[in-house]
Phi, psi and omega in degrees: 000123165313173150316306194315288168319305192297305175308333146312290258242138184314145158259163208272355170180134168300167200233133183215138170268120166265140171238137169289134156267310166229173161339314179227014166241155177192135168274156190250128182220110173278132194239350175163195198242191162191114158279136184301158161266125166332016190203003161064015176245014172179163202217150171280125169220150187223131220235117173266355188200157190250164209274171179269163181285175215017038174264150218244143205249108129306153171241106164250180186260084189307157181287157160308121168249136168313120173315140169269107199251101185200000000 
C-alpha cells in the first residue's frame, strides 16, 4: 500500500496532547491522525498542531460513528 492509500484510508487512532488541570480533570486537544503500516510493523503520523508543552501524547482508536439511516 502506498503513502497515498494509506493517508485515505481511516486511522487506526486520533492523536491528542492531554494537559492535567486537576487531579481528575484534563484537556483533551486532538493534533492529528496516525495510520498502520501495510506490513503491520509501524505507523504513519500526521500532526495538524503542534502538542503544548509537557502536556502528555495520547493514541486513541477513533469512535465509530452511527450510520443515519433515512
Amino acid at each position: 500500500m502506498s503513502k497515498y492509500e494509506t493517508l485515505k484510508a481511516r486511522p487506526a487512532f486520533r492523536i491528542y496532547s492531554v494537559t492535567k488541570k486537576t487531579a481528575k480533570e484534563a484537556d483533551w486537544f486532538e493534533i492529528g491522525a496516525a495510520w498502520a503500516h501495510g506490513d503491520g510493523k509501524g505507523f504513519s503520523l500526521q500532526f495538524k498542531a503542534q502538542p503544548l508543552p509537557g502536556a502528555e501524547i495520547v493514541l486513541r482508536e477513533p469512535k465509530v460513528k452511527e450510520e443515519v439511516k433515512g
